[in-house]
GUDREN-150329 format. One record per residue (C-alpha): residue number from 0; residue in three letters; chain; x, y, z. Coordinates in nm, 4 decimals. Layout:
REM residues N
<r NUM, "ALA", "A", <X, Y, Z>>
...
END
This chain:
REM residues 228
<r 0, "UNK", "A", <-2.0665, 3.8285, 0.0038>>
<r 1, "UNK", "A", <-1.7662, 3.6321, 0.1089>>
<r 2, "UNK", "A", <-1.4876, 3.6638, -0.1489>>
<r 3, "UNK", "A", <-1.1749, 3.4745, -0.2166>>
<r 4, "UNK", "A", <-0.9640, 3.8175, -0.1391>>
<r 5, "UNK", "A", <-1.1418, 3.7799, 0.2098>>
<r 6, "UNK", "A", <-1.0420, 3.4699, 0.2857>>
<r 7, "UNK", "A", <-0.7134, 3.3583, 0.1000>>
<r 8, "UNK", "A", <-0.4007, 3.5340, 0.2166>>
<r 9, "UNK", "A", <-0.2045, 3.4111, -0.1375>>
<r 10, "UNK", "A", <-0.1821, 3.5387, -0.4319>>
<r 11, "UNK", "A", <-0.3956, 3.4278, -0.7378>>
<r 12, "UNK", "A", <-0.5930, 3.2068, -0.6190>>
<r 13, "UNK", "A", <-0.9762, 3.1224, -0.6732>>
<r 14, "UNK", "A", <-1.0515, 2.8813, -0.4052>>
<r 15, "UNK", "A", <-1.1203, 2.9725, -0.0480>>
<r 16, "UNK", "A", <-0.8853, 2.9937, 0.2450>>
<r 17, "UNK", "A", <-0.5780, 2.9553, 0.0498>>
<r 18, "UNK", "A", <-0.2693, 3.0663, 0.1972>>
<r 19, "UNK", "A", <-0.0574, 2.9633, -0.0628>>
<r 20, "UNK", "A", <-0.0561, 3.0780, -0.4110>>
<r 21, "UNK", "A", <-0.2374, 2.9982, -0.7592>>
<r 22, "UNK", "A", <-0.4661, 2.7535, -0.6123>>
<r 23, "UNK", "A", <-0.8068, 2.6988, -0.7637>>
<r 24, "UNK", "A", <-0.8898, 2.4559, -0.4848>>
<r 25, "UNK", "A", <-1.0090, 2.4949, -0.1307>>
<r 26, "UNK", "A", <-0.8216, 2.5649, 0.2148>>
<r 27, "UNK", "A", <-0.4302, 2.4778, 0.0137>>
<r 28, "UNK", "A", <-0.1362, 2.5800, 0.2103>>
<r 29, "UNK", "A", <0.0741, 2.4852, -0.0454>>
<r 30, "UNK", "A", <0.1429, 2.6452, -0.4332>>
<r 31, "UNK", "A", <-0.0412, 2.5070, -0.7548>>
<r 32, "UNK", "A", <-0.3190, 2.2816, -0.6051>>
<r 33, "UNK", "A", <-0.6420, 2.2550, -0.7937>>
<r 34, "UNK", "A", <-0.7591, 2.0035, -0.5215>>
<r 35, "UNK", "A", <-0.8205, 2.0654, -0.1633>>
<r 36, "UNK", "A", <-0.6950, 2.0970, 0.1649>>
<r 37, "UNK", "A", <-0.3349, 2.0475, 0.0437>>
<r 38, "UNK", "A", <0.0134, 2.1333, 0.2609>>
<r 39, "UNK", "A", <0.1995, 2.0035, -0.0615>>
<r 40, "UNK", "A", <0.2620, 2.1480, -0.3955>>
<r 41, "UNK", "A", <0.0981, 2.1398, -0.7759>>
<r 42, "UNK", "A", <-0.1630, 1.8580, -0.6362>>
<r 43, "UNK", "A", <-0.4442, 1.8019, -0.8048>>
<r 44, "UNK", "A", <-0.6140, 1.5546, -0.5665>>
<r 45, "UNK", "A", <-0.7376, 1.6477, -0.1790>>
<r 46, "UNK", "A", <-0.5513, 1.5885, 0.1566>>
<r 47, "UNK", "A", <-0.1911, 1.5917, 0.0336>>
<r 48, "UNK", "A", <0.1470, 1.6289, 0.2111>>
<r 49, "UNK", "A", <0.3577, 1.5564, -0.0423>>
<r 50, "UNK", "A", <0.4118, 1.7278, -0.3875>>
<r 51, "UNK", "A", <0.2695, 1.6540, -0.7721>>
<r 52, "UNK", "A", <0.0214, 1.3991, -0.6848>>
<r 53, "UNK", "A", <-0.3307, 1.3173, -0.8404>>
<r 54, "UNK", "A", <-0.4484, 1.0986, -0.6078>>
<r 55, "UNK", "A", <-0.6054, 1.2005, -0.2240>>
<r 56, "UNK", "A", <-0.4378, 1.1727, 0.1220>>
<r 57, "UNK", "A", <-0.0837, 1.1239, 0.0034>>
<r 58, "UNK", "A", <0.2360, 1.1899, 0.2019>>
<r 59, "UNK", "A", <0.4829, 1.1474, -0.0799>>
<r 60, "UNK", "A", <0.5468, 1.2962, -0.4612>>
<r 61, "UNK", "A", <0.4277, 1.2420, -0.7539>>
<r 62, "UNK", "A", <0.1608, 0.9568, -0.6809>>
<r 63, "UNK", "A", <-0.1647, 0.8755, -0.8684>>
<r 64, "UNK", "A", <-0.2771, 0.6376, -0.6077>>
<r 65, "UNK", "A", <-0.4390, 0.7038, -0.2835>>
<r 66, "UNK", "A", <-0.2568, 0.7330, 0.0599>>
<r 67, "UNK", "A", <0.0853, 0.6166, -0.0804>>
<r 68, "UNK", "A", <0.3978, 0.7710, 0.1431>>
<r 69, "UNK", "A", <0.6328, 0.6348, -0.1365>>
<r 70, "UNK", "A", <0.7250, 0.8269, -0.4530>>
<r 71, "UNK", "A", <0.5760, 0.7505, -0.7752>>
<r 72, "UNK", "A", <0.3334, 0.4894, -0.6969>>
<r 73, "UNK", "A", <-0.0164, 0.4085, -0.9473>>
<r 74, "UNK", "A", <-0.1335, 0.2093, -0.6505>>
<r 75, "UNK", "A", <-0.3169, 0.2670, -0.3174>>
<r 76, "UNK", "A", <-0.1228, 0.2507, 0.0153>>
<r 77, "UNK", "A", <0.2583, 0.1818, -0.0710>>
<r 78, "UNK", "A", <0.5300, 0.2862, 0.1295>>
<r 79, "UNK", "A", <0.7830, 0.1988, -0.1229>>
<r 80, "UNK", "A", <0.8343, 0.3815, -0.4286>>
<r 81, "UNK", "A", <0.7476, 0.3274, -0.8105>>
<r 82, "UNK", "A", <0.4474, 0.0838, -0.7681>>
<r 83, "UNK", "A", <0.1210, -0.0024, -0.9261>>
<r 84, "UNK", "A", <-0.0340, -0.2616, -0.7274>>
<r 85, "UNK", "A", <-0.1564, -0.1847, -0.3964>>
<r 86, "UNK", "A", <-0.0291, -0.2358, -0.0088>>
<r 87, "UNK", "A", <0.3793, -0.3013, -0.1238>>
<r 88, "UNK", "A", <0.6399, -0.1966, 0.0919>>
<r 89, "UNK", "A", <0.8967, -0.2743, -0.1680>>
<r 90, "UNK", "A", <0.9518, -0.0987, -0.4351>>
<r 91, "UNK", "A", <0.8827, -0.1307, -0.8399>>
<r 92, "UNK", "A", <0.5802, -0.3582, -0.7972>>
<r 93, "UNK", "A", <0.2980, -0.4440, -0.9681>>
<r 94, "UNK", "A", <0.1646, -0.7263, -0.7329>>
<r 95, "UNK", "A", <0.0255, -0.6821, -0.4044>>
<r 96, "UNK", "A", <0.1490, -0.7436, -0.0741>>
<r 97, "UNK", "A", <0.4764, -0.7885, -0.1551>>
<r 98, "UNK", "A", <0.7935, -0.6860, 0.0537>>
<r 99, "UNK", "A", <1.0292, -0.7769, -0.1764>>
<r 100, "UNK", "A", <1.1481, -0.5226, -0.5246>>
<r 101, "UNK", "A", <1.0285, -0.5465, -0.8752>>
<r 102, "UNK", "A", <0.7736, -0.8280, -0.8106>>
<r 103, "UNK", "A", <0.4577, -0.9075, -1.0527>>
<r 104, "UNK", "A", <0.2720, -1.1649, -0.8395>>
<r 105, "UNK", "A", <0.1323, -1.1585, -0.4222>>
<r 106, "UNK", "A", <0.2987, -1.2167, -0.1207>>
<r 107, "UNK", "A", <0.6871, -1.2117, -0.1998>>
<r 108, "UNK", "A", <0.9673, -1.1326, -0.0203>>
<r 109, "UNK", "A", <1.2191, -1.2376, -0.3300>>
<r 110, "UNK", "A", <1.2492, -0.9948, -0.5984>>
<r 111, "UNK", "A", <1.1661, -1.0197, -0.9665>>
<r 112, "UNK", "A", <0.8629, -1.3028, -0.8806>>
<r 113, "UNK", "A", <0.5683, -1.3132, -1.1030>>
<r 114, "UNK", "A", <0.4277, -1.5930, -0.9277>>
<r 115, "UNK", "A", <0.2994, -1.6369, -0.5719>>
<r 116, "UNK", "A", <0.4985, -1.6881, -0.1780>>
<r 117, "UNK", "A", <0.8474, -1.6852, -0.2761>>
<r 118, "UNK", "A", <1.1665, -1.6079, -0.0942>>
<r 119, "UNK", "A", <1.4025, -1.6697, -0.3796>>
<r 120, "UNK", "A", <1.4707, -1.3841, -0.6523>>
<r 121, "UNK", "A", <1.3833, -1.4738, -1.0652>>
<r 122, "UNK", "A", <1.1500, -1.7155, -0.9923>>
<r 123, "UNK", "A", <0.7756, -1.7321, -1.2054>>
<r 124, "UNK", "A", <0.6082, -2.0029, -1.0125>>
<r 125, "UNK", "A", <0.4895, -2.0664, -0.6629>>
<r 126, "UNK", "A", <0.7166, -2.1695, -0.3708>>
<r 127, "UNK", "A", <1.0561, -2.1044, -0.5233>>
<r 128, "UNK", "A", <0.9342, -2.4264, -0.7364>>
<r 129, "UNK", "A", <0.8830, -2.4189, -1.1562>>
<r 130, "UNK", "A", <0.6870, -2.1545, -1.3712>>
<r 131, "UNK", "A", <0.3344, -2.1057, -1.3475>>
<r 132, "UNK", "A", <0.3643, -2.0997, -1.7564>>
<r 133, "UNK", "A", <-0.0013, -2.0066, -1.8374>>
<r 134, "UNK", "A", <-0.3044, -1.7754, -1.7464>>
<r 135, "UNK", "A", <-0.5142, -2.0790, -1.6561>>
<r 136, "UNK", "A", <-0.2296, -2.1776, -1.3726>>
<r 137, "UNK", "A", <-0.1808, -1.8444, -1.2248>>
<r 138, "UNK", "A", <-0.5554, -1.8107, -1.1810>>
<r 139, "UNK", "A", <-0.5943, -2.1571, -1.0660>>
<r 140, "UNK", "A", <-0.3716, -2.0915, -0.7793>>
<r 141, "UNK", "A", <-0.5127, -1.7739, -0.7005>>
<r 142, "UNK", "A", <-0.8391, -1.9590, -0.7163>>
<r 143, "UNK", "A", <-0.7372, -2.2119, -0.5006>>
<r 144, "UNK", "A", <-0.5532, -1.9619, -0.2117>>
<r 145, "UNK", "A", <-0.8112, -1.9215, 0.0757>>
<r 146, "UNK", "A", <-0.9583, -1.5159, 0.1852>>
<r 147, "UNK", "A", <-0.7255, -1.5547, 0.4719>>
<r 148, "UNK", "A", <-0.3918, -1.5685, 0.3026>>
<r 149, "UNK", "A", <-0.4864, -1.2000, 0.1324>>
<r 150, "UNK", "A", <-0.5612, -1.0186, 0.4989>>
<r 151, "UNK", "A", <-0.1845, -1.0061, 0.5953>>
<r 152, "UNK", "A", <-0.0533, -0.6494, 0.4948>>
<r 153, "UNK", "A", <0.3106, -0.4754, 0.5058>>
<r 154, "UNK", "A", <0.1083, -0.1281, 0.5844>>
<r 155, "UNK", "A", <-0.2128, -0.0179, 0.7375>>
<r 156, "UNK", "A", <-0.4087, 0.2731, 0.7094>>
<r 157, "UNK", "A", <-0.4468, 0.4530, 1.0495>>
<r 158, "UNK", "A", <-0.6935, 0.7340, 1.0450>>
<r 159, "UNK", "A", <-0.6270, 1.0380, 1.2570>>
<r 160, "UNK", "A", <-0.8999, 0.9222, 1.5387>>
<r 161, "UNK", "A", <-0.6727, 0.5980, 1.6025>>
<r 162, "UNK", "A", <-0.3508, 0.7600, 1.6056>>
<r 163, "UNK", "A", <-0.1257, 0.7885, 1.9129>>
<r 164, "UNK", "A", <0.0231, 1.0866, 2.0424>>
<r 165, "UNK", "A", <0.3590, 0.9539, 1.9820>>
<r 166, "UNK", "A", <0.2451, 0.8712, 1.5714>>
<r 167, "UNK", "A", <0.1127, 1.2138, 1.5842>>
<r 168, "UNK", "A", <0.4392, 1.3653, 1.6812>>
<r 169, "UNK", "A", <0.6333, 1.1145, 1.4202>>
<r 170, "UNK", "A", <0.3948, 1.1841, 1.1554>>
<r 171, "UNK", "A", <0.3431, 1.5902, 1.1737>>
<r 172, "UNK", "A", <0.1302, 1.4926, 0.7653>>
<r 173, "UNK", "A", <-0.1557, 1.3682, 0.9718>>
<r 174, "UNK", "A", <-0.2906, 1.6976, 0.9926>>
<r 175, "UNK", "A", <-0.3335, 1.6976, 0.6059>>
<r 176, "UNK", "A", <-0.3614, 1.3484, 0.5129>>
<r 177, "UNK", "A", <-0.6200, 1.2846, 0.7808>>
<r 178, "UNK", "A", <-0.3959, 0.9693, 0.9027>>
<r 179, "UNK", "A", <-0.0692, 0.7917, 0.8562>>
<r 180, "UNK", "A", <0.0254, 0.4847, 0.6303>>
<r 181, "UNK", "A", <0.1665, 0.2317, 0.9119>>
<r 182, "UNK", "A", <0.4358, -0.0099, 0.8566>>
<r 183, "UNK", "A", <0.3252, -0.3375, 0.9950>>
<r 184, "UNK", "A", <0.5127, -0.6440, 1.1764>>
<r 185, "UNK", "A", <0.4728, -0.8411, 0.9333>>
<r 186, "UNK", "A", <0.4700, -1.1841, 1.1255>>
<r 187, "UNK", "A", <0.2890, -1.0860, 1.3389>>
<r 188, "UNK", "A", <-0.0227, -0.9864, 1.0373>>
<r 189, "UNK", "A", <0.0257, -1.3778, 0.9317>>
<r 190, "UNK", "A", <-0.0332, -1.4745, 1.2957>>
<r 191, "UNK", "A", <-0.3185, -1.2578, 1.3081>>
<r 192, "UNK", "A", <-0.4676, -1.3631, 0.9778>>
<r 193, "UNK", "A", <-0.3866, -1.7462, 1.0803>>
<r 194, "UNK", "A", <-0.6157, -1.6788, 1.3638>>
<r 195, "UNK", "A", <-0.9086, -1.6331, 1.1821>>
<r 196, "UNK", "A", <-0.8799, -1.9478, 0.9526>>
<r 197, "UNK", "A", <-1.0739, -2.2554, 1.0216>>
<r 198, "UNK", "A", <-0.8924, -2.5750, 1.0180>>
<r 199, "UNK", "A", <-1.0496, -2.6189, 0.6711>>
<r 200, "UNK", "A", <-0.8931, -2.3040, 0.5329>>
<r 201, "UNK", "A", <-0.5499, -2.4040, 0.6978>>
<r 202, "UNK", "A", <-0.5850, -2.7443, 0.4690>>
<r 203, "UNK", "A", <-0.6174, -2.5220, 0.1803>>
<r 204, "UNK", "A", <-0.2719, -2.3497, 0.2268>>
<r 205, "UNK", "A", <-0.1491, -2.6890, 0.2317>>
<r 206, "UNK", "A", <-0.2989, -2.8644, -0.0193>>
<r 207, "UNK", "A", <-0.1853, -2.5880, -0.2446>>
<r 208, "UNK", "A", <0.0343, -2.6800, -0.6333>>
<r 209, "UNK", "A", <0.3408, -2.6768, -0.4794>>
<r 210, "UNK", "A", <0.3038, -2.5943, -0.1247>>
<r 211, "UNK", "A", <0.6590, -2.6364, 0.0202>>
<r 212, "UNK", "A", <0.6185, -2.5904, 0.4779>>
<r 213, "UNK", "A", <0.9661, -2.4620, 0.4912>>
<r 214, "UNK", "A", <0.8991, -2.1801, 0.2211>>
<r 215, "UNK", "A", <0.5500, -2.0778, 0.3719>>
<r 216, "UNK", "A", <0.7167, -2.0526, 0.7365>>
<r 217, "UNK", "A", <1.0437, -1.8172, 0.6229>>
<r 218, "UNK", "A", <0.7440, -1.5987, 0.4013>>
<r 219, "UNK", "A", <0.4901, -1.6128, 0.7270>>
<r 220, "UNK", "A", <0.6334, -1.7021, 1.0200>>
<r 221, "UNK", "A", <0.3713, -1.9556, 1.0509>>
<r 222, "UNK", "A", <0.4064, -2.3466, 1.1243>>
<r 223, "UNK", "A", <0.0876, -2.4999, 0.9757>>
<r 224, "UNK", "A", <0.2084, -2.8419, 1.0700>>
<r 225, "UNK", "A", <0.1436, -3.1317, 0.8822>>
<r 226, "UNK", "A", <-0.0351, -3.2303, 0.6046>>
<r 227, "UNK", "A", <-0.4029, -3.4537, 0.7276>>
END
């Protein structure tokens, strides 16, 4: 019988094909792991790079989340540090999709925003314009955004069978994380996303509380043209 002696070179370990030590997970190259397959330290999740996380495929520290290359993130996918939504390439957010810092709501490039698509900093409403001041308006916006606007995002996960050579040589982690967390062009998601709408759907972005064309085209790059 097959033994973990046989087939970890570590030391007190009680997983299998260990070569670091005091792992109780599987195949660890790292110290302290009680998941598998990790190059990083004290993991407790599988596929990690980085060090201290509980969540899987993660090529930064210390994250709960799931293929985060940031520090300290709750969330899924983040290349920024310190967040607990999902897909932010800022940092210190709790909103989604944002590129901006410190950001509550979707879709900003300001910091501090609890509301929705703004450029300018403090703001708690939509379009740099007044506060969404309730529950009921926040949702009704959200409510009122069309599925396109939420397909844009600052980072995509690429899985090891669609990497290049080239990311493969950038991104050494892909051996453990089985892929990378890409930085997107993030103009060039809204034109991709804007090419999917129906002319219906482009109305919606318009006829949204608020909806200010200059504001939506520094955010998006887009030009939705005028209101019909």
């Amino acid at each position: 019988m097959m033994t973990d002696t046989d087939t970890s070179t570590g030391d007190g370990n009680t997983g299998y094909l260990n070569t670091g030590d005091g792992n109780t997970g599987n195949g660890n190259a790292g110290k302290w792991n009680t998941g598998d397959r990790n190059t990083g330290d004290g993991n407790t999740g599988n596929g990690n790079a980085g060090d201290g996380n509980t969540g899987n495929g993660n090529a930064g520290r210390w994250n709960a989340g799931y293929r985060n290359t940031g520090y300290w993130n709750t969330g899924d996918r983040n290349t920024g540090d310190y967040n607990t939504g999902d897909w932010n390439a800022g940092d210190w957010n709790t909103g989604n999709r944002n590129t901006g810092n410190c950001n509550m709501g979707d879709w900003n490039t300001g910091n501090y925003c609890t509301g929705f698509f703004n450029t300018k900093d403090c703001m708690a409403g939509a379009f740099n314009g007044p506060a969404l001041k309730s529950v009921k308006d926040r949702q009704a916006f959200l409510s009122a955004c069309p599925d396109w606007l939420s397909r844009p995002s600052p980072v995509t996960w690429v899985p090891v069978a669609d990497m290049t050579d080239d990311e493969k040589n950038d991104h050494p982690d892909h051996k453990t994380t089985d892929g990378y967390l890409r930085r997107n062009d993030w103009i060039e998601e809204w034109r991709k996303a804007k090419a999917t709408a129906t002319p219906e759907e482009i109305q919606q972005v318009r006829d949204l509380p608020g909806y200010d064309a200059a504001v939506f085209t520094k955010i998006t790059g887009l030009d939705l043209g005028a209101n019909q």
